[in-house]
PDB file of N, H, CA, C and O in Angstrom:
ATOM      1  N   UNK A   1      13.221  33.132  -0.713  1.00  0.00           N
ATOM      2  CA  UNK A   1      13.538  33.620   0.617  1.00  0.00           C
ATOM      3  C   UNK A   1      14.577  32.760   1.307  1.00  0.00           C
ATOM      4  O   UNK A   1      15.110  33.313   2.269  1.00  0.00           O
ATOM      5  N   UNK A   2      14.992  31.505   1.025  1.00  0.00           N
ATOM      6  H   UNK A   2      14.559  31.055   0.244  1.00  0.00           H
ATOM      7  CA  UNK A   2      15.981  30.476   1.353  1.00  0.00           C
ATOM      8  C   UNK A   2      15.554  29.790   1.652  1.00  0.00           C
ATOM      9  O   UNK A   2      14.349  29.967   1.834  1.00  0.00           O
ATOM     10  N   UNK A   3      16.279  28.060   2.052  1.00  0.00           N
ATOM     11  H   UNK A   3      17.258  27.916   1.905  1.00  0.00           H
ATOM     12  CA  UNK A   3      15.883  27.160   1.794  1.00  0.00           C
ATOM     13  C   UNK A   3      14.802  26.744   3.113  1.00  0.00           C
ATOM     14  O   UNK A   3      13.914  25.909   2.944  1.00  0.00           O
ATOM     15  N   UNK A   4      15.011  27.439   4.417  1.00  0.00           N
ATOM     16  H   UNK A   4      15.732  28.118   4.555  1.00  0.00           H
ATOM     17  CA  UNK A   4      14.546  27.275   5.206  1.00  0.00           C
ATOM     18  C   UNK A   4      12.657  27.883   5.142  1.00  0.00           C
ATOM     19  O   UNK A   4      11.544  27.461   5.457  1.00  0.00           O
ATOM     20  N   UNK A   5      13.145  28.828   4.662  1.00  0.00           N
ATOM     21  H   UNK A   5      14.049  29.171   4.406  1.00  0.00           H
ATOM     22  CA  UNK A   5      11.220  28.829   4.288  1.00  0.00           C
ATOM     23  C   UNK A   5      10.889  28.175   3.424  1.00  0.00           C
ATOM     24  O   UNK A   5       9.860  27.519   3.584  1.00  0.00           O
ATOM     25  N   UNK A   6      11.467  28.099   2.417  1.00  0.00           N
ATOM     26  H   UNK A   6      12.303  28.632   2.286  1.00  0.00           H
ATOM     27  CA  UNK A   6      10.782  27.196   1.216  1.00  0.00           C
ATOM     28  C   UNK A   6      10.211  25.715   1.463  1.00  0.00           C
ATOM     29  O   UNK A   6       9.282  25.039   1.022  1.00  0.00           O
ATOM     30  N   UNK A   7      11.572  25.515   2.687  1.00  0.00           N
ATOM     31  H   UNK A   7      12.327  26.064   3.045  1.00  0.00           H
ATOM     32  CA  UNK A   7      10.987  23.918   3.188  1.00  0.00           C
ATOM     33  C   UNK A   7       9.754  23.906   3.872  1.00  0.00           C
ATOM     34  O   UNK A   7       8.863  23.058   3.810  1.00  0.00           O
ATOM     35  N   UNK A   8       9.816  25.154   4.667  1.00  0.00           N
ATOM     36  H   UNK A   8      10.539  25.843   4.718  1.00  0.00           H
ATOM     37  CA  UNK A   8       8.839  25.095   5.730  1.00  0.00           C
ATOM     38  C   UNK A   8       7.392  25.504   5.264  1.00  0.00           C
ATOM     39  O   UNK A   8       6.499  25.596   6.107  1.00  0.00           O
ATOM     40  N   UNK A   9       7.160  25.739   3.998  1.00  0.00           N
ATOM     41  H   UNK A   9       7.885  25.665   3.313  1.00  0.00           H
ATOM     42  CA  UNK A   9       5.925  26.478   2.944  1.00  0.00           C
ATOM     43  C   UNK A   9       5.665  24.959   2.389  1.00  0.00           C
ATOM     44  O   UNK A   9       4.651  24.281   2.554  1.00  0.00           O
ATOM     45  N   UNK A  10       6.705  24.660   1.777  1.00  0.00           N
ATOM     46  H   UNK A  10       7.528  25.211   1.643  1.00  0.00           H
ATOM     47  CA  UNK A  10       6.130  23.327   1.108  1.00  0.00           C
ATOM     48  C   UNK A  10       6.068  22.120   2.079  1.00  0.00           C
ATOM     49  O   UNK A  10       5.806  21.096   1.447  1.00  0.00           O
ATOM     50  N   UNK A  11       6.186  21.956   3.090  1.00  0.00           N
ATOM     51  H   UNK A  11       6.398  22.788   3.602  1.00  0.00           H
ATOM     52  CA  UNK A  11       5.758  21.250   4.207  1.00  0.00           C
ATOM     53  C   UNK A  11       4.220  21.334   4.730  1.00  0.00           C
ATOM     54  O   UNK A  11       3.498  20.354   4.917  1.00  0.00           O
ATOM     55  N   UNK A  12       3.903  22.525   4.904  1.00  0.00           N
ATOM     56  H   UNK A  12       4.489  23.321   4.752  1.00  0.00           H
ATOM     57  CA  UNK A  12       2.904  23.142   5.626  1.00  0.00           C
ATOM     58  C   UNK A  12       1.885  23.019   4.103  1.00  0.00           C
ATOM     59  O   UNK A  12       0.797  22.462   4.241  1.00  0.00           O
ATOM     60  N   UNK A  13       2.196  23.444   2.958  1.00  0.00           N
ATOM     61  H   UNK A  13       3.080  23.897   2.846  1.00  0.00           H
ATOM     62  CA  UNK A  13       1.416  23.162   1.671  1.00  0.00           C
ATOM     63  C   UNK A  13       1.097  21.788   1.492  1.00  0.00           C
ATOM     64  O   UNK A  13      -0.109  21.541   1.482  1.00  0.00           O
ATOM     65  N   UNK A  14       2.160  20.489   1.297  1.00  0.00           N
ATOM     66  H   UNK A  14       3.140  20.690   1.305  1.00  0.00           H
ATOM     67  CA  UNK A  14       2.040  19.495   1.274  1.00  0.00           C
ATOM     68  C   UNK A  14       0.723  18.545   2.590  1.00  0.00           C
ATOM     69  O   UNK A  14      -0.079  17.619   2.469  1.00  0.00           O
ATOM     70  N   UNK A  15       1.169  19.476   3.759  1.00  0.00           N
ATOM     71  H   UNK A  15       1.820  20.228   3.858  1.00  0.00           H
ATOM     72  CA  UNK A  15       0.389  18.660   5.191  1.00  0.00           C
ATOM     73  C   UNK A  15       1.055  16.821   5.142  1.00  0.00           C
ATOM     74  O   UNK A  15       0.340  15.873   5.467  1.00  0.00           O
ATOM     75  N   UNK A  16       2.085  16.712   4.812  1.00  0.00           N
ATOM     76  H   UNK A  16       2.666  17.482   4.548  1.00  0.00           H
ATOM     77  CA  UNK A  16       3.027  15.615   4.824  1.00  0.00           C
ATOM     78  C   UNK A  16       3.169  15.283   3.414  1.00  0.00           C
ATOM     79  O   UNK A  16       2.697  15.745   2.375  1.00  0.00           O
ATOM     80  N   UNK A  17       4.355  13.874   3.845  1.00  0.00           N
ATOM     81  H   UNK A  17       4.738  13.498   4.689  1.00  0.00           H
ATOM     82  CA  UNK A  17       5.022  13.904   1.939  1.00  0.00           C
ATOM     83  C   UNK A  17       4.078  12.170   1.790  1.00  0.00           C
ATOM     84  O   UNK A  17       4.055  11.733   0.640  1.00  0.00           O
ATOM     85  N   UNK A  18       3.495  11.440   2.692  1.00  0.00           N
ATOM     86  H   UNK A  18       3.514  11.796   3.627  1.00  0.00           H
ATOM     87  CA  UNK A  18       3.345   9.977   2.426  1.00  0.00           C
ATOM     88  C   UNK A  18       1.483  10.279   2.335  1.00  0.00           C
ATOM     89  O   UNK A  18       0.628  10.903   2.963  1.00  0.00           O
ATOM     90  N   UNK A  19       1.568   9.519   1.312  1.00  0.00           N
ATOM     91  H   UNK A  19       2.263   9.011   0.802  1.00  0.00           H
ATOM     92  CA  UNK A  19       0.361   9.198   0.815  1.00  0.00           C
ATOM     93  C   UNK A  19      -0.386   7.336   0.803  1.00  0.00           C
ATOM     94  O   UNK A  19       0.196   6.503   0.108  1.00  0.00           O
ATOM     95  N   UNK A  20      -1.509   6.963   1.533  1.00  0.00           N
ATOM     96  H   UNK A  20      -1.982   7.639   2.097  1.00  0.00           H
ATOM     97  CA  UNK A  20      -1.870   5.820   1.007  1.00  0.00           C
ATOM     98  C   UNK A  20      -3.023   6.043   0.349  1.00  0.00           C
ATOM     99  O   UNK A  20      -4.059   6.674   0.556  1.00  0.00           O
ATOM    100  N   UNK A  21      -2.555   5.332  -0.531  1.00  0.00           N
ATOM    101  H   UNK A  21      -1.713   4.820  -0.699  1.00  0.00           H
ATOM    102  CA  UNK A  21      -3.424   4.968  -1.961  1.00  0.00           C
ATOM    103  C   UNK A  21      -4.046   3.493  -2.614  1.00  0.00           C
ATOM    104  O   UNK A  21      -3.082   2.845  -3.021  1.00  0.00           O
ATOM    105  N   UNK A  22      -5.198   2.832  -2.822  1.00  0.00           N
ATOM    106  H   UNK A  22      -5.981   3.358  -2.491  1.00  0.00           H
ATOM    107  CA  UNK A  22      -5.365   1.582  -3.294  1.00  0.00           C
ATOM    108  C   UNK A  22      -5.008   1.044  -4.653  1.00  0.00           C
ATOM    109  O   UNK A  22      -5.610   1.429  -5.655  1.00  0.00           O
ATOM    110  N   UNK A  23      -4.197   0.305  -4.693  1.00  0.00           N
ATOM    111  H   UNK A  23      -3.708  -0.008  -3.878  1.00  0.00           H
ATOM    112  CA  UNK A  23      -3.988  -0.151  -5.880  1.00  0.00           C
ATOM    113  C   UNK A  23      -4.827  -0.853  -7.361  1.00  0.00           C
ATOM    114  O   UNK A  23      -4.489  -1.113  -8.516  1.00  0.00           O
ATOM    115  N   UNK A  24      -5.944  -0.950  -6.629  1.00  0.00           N
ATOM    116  H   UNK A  24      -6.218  -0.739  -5.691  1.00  0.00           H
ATOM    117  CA  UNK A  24      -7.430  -1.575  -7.316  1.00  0.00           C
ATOM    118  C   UNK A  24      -7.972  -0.324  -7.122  1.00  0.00           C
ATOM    119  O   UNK A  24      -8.025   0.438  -6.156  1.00  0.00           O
ATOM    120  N   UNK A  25      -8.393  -0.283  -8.352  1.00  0.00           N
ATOM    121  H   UNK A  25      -8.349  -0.902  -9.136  1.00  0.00           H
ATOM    122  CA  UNK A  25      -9.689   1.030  -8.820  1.00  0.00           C
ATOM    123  C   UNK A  25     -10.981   0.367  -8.140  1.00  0.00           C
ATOM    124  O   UNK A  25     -11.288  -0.809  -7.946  1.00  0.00           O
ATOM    125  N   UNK A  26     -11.617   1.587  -7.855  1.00  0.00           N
ATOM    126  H   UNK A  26     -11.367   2.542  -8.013  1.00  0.00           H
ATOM    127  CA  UNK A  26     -12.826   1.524  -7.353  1.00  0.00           C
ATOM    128  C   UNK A  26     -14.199   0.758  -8.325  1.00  0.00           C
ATOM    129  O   UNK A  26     -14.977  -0.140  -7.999  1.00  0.00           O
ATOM    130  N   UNK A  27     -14.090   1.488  -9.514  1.00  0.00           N
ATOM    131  H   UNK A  27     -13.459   2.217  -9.779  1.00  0.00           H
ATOM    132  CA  UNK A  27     -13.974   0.300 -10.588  1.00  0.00           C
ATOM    133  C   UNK A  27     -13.835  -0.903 -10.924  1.00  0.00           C
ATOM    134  O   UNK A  27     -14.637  -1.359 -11.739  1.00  0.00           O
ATOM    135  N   UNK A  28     -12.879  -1.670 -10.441  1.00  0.00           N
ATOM    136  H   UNK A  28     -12.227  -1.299  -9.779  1.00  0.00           H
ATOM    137  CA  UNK A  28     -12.062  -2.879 -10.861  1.00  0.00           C
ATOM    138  C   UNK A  28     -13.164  -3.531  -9.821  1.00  0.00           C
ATOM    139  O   UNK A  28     -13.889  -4.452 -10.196  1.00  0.00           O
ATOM    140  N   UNK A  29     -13.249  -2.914  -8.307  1.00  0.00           N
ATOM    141  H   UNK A  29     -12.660  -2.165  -8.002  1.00  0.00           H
ATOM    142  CA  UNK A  29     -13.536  -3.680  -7.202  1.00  0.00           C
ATOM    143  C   UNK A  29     -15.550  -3.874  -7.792  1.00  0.00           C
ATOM    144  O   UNK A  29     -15.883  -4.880  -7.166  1.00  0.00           O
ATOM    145  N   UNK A  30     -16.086  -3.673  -8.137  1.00  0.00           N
ATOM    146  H   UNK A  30     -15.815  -2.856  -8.646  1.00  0.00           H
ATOM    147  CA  UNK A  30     -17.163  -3.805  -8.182  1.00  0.00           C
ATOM    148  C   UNK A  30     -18.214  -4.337  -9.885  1.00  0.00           C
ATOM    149  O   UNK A  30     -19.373  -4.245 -10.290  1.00  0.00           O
ATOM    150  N   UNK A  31     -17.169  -4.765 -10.272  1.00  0.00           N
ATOM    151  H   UNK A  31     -16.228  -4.840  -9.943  1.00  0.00           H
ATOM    152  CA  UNK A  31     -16.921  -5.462 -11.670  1.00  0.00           C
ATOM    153  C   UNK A  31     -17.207  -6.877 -11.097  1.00  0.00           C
ATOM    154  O   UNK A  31     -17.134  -7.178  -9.906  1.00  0.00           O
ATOM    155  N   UNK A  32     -17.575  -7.779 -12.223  1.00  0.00           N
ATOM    156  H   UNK A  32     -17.633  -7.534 -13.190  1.00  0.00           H
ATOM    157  CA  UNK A  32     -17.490  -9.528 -11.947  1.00  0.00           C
ATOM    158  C   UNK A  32     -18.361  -9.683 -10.255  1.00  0.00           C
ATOM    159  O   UNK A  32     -17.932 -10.283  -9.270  1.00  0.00           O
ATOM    160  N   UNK A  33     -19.428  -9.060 -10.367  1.00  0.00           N
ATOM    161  H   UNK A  33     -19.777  -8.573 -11.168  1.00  0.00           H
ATOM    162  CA  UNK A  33     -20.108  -9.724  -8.613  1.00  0.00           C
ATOM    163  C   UNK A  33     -18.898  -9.621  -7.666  1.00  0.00           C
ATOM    164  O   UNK A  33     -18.649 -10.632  -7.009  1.00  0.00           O
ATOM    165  N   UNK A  34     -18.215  -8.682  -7.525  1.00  0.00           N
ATOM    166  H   UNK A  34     -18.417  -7.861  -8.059  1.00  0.00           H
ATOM    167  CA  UNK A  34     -17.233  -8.424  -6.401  1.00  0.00           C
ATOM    168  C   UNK A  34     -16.235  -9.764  -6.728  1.00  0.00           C
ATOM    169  O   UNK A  34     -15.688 -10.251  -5.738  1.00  0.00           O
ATOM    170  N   UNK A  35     -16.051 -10.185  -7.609  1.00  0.00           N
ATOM    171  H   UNK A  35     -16.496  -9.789  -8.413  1.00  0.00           H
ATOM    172  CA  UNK A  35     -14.941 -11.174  -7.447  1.00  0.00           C
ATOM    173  C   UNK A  35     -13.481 -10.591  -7.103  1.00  0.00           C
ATOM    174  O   UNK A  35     -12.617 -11.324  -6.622  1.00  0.00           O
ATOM    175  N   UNK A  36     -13.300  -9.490  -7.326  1.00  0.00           N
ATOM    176  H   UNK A  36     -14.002  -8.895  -7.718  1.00  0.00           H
ATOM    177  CA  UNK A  36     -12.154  -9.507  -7.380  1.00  0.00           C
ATOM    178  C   UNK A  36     -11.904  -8.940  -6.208  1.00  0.00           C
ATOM    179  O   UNK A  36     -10.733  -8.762  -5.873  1.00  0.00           O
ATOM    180  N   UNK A  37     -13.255  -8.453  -5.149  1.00  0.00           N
ATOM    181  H   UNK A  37     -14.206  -8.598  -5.421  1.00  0.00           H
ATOM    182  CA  UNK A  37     -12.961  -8.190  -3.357  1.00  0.00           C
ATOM    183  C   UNK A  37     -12.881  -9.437  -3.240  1.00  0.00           C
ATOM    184  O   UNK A  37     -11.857  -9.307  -2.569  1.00  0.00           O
ATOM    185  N   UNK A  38     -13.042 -10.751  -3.280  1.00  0.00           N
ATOM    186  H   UNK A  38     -13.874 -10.856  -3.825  1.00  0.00           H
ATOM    187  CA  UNK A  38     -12.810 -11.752  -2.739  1.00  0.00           C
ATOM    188  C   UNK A  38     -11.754 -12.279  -2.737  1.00  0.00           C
ATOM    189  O   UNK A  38     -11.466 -13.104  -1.870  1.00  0.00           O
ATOM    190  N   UNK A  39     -10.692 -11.835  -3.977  1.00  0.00           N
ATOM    191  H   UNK A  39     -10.926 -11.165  -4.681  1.00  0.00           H
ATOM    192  CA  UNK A  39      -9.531 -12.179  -4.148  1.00  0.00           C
ATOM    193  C   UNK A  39      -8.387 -11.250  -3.112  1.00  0.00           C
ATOM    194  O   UNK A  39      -7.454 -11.674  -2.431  1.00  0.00           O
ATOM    195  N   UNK A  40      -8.837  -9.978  -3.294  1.00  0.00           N
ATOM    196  H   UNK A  40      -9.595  -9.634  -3.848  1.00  0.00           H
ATOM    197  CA  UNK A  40      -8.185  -9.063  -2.486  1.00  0.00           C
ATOM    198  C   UNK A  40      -8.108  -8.958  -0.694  1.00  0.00           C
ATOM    199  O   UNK A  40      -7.163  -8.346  -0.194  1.00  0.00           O
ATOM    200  N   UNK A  41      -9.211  -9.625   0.227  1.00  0.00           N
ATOM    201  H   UNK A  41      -9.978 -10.122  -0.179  1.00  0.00           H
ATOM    202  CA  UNK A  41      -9.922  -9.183   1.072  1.00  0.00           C
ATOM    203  C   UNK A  41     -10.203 -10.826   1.122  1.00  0.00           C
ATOM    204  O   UNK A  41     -10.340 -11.770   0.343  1.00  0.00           O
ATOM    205  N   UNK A  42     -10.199 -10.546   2.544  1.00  0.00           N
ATOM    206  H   UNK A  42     -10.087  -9.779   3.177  1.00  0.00           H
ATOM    207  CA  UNK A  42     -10.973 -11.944   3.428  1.00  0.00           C
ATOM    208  C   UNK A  42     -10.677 -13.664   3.027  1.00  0.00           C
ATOM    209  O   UNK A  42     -10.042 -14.434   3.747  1.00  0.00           O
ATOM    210  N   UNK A  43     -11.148 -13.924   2.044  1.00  0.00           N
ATOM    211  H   UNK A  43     -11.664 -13.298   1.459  1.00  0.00           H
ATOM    212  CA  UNK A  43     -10.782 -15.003   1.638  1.00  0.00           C
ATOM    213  C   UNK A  43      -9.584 -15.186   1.032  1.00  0.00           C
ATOM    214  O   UNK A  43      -8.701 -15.914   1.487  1.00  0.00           O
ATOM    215  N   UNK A  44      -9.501 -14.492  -0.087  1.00  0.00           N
ATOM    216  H   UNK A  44     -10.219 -13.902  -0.456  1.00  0.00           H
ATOM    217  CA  UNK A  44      -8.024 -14.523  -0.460  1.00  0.00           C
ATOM    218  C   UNK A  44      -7.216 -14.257  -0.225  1.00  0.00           C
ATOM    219  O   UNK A  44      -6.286 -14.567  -0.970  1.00  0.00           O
ATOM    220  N   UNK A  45      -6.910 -13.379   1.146  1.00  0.00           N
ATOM    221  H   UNK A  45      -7.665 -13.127   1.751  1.00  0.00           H
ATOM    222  CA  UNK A  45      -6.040 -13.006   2.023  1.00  0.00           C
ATOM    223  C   UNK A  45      -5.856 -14.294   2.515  1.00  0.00           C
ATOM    224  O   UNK A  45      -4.707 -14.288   2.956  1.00  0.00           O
ATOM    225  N   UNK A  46      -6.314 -15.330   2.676  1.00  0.00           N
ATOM    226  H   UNK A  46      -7.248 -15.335   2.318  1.00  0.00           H
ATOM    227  CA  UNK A  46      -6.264 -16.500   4.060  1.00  0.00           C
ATOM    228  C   UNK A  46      -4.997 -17.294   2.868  1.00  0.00           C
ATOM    229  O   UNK A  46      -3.993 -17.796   3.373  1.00  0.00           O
ATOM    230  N   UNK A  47      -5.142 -17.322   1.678  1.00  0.00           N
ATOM    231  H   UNK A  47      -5.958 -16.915   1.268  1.00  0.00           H
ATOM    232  CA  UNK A  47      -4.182 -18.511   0.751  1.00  0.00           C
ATOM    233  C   UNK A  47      -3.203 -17.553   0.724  1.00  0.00           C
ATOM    234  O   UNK A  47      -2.244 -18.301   0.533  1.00  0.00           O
ATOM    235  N   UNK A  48      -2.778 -16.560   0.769  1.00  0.00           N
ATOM    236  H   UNK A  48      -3.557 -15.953   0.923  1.00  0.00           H
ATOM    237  CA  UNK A  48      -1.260 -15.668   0.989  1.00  0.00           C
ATOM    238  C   UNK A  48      -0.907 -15.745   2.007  1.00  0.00           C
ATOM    239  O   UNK A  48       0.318 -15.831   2.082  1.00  0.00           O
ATOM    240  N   UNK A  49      -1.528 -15.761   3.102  1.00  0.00           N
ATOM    241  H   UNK A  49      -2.523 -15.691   3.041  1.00  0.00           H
ATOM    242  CA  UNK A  49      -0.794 -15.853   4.595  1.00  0.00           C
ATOM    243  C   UNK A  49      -0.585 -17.052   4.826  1.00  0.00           C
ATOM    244  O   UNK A  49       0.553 -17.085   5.294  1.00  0.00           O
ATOM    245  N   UNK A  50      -1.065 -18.255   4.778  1.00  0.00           N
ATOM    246  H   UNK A  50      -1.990 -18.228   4.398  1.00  0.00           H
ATOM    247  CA  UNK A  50      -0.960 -19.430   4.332  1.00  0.00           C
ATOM    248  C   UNK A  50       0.419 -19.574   3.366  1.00  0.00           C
ATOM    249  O   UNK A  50       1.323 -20.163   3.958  1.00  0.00           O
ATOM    250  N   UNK A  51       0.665 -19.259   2.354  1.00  0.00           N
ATOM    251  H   UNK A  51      -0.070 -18.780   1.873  1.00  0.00           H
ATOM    252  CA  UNK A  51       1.860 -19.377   1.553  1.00  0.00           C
ATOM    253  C   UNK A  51       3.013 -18.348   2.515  1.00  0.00           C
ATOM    254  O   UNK A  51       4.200 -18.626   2.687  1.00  0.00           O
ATOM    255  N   UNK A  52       2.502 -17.475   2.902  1.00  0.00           N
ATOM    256  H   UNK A  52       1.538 -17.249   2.762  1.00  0.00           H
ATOM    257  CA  UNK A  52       3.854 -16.987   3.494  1.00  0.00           C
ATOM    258  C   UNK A  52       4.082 -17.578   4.514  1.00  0.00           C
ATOM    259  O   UNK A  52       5.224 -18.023   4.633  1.00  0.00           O
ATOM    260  N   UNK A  53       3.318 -17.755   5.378  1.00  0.00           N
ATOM    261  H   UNK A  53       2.391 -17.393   5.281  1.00  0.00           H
ATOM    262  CA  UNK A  53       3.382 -18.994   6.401  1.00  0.00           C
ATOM    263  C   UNK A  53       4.546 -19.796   6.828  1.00  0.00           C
ATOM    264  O   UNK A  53       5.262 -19.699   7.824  1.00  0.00           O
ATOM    265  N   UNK A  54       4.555 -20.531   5.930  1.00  0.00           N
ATOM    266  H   UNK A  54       3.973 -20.610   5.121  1.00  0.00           H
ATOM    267  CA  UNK A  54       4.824 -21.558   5.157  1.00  0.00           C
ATOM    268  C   UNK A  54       6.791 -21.423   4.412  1.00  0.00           C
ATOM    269  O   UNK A  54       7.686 -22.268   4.441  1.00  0.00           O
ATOM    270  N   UNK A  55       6.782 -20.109   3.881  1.00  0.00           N
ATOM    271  H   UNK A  55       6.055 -19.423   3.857  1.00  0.00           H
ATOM    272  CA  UNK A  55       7.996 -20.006   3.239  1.00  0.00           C
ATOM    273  C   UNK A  55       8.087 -18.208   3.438  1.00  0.00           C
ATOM    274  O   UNK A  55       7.544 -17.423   2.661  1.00  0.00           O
ATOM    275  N   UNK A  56       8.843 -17.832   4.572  1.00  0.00           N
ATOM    276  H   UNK A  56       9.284 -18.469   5.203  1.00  0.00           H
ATOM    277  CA  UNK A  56       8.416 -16.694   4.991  1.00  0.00           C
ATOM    278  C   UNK A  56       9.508 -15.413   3.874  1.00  0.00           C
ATOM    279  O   UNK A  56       9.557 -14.220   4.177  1.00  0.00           O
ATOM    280  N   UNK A  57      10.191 -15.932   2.767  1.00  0.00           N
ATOM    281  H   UNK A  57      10.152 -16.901   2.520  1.00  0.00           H
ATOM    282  CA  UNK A  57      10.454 -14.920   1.903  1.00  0.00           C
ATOM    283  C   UNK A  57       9.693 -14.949   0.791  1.00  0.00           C
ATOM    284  O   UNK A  57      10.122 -14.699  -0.336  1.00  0.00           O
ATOM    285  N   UNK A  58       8.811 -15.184   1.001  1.00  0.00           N
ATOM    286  H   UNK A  58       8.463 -15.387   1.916  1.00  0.00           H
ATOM    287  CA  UNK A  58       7.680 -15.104   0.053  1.00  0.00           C
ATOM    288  C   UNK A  58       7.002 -13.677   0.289  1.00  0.00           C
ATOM    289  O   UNK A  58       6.079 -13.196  -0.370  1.00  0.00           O
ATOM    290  N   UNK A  59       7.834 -12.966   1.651  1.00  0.00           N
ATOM    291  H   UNK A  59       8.583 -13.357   2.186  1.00  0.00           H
ATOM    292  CA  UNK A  59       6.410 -11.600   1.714  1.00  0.00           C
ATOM    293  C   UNK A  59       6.604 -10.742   0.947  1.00  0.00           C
ATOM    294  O   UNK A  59       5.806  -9.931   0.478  1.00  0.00           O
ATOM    295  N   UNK A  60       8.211 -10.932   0.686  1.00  0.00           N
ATOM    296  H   UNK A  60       8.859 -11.591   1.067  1.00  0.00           H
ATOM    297  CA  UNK A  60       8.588  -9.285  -0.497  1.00  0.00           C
ATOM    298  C   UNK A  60       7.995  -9.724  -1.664  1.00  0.00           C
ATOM    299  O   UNK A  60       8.218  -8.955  -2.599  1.00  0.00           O
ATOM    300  N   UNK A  61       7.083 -11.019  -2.046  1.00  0.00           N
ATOM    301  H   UNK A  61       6.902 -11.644  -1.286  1.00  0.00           H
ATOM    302  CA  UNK A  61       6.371 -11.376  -3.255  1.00  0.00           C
ATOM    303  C   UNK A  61       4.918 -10.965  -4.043  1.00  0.00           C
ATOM    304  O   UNK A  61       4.427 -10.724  -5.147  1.00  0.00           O
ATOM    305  N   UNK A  62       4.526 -11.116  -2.097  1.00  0.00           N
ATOM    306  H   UNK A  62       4.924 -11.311  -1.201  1.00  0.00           H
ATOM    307  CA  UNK A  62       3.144 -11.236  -2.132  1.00  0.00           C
ATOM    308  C   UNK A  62       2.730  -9.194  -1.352  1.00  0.00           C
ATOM    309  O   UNK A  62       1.793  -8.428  -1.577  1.00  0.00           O
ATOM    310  N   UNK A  63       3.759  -9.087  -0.618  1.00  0.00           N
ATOM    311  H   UNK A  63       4.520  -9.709  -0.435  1.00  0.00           H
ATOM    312  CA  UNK A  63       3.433  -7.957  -0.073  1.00  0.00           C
ATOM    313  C   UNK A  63       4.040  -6.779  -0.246  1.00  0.00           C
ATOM    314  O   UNK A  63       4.975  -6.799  -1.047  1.00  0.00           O
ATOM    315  N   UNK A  64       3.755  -5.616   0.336  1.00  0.00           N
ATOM    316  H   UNK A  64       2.996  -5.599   0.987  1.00  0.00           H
ATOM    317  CA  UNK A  64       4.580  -4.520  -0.177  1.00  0.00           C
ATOM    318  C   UNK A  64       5.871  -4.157   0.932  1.00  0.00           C
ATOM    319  O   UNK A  64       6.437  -3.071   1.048  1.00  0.00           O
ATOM    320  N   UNK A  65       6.071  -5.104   1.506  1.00  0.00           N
ATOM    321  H   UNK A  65       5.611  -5.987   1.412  1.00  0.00           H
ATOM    322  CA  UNK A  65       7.423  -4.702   2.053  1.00  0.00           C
ATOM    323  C   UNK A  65       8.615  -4.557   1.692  1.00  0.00           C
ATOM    324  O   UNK A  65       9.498  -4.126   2.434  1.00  0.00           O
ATOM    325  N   UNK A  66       8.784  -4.926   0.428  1.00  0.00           N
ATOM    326  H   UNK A  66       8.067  -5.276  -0.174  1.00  0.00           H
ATOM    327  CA  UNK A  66      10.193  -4.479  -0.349  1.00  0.00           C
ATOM    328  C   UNK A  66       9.993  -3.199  -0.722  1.00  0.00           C
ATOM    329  O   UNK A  66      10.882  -2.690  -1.404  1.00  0.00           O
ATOM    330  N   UNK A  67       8.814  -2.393  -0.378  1.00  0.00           N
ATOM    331  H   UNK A  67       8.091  -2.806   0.176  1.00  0.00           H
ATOM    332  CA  UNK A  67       8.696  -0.867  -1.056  1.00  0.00           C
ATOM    333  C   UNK A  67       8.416   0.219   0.234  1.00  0.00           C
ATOM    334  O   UNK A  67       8.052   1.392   0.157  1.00  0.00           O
ATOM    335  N   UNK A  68       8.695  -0.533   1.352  1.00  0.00           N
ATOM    336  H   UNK A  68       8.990  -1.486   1.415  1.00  0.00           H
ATOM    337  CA  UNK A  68       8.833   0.492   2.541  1.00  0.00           C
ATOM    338  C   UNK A  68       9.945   0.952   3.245  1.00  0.00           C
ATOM    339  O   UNK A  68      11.033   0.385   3.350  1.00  0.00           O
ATOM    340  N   UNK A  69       9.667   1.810   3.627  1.00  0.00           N
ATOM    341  H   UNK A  69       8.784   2.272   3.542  1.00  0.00           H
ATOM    342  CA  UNK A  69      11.363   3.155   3.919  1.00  0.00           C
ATOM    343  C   UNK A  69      10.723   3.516   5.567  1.00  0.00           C
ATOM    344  O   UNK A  69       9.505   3.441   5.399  1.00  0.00           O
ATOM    345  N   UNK A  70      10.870   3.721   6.439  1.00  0.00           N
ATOM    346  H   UNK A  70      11.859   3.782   6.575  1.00  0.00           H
ATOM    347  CA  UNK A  70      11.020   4.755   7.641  1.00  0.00           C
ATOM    348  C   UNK A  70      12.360   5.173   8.146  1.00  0.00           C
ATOM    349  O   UNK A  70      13.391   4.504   8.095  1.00  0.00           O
ATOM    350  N   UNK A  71      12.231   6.180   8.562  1.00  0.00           N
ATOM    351  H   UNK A  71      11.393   6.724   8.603  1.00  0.00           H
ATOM    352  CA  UNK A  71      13.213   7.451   9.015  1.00  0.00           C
ATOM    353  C   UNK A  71      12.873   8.561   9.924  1.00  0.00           C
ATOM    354  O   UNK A  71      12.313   9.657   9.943  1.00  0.00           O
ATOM    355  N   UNK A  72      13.603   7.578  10.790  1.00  0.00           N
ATOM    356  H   UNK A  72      14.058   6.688  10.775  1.00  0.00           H
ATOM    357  CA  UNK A  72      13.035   7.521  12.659  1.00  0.00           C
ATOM    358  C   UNK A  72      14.475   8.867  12.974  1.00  0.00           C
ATOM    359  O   UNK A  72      14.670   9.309  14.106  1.00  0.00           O
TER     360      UNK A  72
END
């Protein structure tokens, strides 16, 4: 029908194009007595913010800001 419905179908189909998703399986997280929420979450969050802290181009290392886009 042209491009203008097609956009507007797969817009309205989609209900947006951005998705968040966890990178640790639900799985992974409840393996080893939760060790590996401790690494992810709370405590081990405190020694990354701490290192970025510290040497602040360390975040595109530790974090996902080298993989974010907005389009204002």
């Amino acid at each position: 029908m042209g491009l203008k419905h097609d956009t507007k179908n797969l817009n309205q189909n989609l209900k947006g194009k951005i998705e968040i998703h966890s990178r640790v399986s639900l799985d992974t997280l409840y393996k080893d007595n939760n060790k590996i929420l401790d690494l992810i979450y709370t405590t081990g969050v405190s020694f990354v913010a701490k290192e970025i802290s510290r040497d602040i181009k360390l975040t595109y290392d530790y974090t996902s800001k080298w993989d974010n886009v907005a389009i204002i």
